[in-house]
N, CA, C and O atoms as a MOPAC input file, in Angstrom:
PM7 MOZYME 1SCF
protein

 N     31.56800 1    60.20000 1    65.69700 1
 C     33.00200 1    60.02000 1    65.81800 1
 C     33.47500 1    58.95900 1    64.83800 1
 O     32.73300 1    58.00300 1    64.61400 1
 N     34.62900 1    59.05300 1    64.25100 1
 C     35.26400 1    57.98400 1    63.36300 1
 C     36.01700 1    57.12400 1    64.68300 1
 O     36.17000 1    57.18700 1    65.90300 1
 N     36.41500 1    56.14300 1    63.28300 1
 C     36.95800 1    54.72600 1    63.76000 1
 C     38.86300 1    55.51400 1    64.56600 1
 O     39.65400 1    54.92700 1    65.30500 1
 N     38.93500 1    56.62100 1    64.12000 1
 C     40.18600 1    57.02000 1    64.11800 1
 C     40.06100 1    57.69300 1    65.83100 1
 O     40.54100 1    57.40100 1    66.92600 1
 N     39.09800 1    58.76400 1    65.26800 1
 C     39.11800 1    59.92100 1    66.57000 1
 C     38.65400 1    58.73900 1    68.06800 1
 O     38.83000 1    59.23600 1    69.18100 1
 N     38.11400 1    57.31600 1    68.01300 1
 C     37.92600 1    56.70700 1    68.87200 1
 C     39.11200 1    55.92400 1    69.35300 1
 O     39.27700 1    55.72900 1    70.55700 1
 N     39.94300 1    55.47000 1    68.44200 1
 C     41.33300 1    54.85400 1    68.70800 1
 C     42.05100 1    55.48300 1    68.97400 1
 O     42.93400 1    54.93000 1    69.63100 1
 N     42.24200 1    56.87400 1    68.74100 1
 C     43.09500 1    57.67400 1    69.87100 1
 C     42.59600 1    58.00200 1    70.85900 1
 O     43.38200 1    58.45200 1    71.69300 1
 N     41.32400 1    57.95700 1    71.19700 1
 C     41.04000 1    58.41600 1    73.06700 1
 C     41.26500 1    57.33000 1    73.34700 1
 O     41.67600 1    57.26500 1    74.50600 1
 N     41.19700 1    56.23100 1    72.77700 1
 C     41.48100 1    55.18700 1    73.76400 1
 C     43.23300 1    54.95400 1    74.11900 1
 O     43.69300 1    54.45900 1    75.14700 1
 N     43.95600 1    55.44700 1    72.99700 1
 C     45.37500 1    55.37200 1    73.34900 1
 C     45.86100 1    56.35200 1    74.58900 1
 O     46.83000 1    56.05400 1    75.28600 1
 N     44.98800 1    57.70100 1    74.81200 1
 C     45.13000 1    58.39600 1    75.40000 1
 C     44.44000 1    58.40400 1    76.85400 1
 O     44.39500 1    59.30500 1    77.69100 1
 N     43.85300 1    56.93500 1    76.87800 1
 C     43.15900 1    57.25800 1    78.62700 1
 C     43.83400 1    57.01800 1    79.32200 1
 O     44.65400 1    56.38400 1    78.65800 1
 N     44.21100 1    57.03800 1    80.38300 1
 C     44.84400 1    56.88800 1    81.43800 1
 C     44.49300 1    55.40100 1    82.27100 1
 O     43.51100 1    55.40400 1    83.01300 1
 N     45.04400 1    54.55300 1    82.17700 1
 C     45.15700 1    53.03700 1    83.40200 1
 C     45.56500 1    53.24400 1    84.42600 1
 O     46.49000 1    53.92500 1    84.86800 1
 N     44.51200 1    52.34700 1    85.00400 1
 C     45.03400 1    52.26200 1    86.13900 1
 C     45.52400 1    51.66200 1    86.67700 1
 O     46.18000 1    52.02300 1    87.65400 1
 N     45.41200 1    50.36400 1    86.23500 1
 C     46.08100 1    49.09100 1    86.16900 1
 C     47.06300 1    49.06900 1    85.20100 1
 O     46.96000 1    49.86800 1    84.27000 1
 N     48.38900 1    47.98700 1    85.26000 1
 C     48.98900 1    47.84300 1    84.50500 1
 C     49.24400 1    46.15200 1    84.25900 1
 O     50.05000 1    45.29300 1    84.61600 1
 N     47.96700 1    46.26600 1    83.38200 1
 C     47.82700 1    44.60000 1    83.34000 1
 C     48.65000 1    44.14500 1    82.89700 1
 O     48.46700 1    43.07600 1    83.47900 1
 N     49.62700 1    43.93400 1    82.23300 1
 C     50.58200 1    43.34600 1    81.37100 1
 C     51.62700 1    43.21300 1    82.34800 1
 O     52.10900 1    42.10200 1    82.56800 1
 N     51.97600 1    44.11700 1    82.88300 1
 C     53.05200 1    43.76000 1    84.27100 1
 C     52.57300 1    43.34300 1    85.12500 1
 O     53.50900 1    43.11200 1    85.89000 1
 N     51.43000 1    42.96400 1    85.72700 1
 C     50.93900 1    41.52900 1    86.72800 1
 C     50.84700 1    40.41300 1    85.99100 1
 O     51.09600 1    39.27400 1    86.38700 1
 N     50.44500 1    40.77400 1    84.77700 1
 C     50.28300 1    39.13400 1    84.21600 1
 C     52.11400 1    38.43300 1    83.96700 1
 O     52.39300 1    37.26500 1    84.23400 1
 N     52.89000 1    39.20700 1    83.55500 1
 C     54.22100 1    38.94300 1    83.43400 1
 C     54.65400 1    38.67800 1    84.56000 1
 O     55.70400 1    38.04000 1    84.48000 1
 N     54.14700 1    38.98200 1    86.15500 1
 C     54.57000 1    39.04900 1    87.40000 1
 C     54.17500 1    37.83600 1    88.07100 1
 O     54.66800 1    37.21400 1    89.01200 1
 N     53.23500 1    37.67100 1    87.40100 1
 C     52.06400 1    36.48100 1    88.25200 1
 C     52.53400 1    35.33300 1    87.39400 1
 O     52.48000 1    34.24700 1    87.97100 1
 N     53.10600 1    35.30600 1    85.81600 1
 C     53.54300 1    33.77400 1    85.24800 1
 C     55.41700 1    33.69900 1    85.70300 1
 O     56.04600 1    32.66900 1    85.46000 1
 N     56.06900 1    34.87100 1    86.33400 1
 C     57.15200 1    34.66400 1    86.74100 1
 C     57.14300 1    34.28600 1    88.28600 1
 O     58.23500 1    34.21500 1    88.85000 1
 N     56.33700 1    34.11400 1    88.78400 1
 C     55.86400 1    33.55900 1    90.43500 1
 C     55.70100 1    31.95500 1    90.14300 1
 O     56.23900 1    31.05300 1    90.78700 1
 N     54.74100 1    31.80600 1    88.90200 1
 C     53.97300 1    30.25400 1    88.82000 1
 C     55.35600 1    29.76200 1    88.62700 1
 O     55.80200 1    29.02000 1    89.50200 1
 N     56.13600 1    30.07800 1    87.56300 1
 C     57.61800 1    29.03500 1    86.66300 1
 C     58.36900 1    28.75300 1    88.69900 1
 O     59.08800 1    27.75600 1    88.77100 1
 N     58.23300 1    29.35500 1    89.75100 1
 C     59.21300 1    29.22500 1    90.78800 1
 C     58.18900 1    28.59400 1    91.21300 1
 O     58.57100 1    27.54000 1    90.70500 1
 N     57.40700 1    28.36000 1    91.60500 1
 C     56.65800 1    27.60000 1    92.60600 1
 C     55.71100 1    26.24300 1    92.08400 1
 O     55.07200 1    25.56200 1    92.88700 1
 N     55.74100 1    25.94900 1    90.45400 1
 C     54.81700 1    25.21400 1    89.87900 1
 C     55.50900 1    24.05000 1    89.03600 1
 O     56.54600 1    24.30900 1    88.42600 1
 N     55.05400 1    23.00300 1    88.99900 1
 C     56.37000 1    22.26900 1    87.89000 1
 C     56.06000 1    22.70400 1    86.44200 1
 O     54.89600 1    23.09300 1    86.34500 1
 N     56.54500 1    22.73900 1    85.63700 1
 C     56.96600 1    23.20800 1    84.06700 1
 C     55.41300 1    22.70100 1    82.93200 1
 O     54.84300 1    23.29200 1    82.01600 1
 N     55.20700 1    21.43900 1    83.55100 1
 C     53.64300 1    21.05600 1    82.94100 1
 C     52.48800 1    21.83000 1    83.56100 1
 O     51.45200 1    22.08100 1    82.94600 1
 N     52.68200 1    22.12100 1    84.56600 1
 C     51.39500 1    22.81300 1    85.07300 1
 C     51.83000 1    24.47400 1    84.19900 1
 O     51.53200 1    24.71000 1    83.02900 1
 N     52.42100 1    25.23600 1    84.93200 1
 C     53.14100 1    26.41200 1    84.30800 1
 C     52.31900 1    26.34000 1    82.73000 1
 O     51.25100 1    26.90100 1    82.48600 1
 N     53.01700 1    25.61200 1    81.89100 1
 C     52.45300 1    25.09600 1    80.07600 1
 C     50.99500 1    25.27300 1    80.39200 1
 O     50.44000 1    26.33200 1    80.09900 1
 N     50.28000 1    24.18600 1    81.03500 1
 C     48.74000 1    24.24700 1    80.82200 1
 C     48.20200 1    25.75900 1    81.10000 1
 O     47.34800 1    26.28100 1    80.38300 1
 N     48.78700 1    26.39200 1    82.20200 1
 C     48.19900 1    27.87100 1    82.72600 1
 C     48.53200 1    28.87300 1    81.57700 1
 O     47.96500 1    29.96500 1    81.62500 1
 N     49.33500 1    28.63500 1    80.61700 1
 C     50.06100 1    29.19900 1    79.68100 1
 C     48.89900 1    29.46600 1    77.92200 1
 O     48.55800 1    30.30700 1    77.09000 1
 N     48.76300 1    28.07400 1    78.30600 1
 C     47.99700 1    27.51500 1    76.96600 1
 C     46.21300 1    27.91600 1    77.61600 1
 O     45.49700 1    28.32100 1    76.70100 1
 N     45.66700 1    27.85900 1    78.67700 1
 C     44.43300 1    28.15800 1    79.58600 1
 C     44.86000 1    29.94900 1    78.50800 1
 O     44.63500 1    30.17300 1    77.31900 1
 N     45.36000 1    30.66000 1    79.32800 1
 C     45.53100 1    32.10600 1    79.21400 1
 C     45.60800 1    32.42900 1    77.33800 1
 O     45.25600 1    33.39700 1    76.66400 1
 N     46.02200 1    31.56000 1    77.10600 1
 C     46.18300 1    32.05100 1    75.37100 1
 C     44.75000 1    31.62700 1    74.54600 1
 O     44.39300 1    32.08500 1    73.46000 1
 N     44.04400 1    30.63100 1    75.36900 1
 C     42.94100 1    30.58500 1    74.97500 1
 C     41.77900 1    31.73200 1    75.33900 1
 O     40.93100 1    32.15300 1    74.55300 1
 N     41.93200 1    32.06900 1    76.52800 1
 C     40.95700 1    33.19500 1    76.75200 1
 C     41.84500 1    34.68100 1    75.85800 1
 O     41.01900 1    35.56900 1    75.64800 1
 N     42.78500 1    34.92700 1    75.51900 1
 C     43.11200 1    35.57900 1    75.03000 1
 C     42.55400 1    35.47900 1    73.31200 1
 O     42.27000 1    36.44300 1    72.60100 1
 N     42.51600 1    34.30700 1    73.00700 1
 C     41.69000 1    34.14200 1    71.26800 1
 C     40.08500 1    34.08600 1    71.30900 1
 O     39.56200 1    34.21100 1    70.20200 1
 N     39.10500 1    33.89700 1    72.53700 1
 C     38.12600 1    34.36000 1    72.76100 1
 C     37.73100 1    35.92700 1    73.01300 1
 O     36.67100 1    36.45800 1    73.34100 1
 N     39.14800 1    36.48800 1    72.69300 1
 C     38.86200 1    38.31900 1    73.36900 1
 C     38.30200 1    38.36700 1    74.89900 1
 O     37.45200 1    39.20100 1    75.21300 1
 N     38.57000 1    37.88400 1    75.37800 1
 C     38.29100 1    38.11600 1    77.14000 1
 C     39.23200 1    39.24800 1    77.39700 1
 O     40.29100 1    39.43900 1    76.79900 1
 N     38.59000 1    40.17000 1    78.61100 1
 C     39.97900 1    41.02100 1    78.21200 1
 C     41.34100 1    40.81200 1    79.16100 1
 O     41.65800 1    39.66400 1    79.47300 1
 N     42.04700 1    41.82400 1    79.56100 1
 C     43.42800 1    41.13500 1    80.75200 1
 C     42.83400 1    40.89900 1    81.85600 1
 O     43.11500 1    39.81000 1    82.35700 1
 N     41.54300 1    42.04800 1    82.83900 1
 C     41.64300 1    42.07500 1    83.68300 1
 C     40.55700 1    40.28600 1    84.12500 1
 O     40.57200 1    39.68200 1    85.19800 1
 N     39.79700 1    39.93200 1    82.89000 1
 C     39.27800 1    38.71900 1    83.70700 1
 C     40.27900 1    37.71300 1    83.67600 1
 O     40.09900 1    36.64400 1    84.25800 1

């Protein structure tokens, strides 16, 4: 298989999860219940595992 025919099955599988709308759900919960420095650190935590390639769901 090419680099191509593999990047479209992957555009084409089906989730089951929709990680991007819990993670958007779960940092619009922290900003109401957390003060603004904590919120930042959980912010800057998450963007770091995001530049290690961890993926959404850990």
């Amino acid at each position: 298989m090419s680099k191509q025919q593999i990047s479209r099955s992957e555009q084409n599988s089906i989730k089951l999860y929709n990680y991007h709308r819990i993670i958007f759900r779960t940092f619009a919960l922290m900003q109401k219940d957390l003060s603004e420095k904590n919120v930042l650190l959980i912010k800057k935590f998450d963007r770091i595992l995001v530049n290690e390639s961890l993926s959404e769901a850990r």
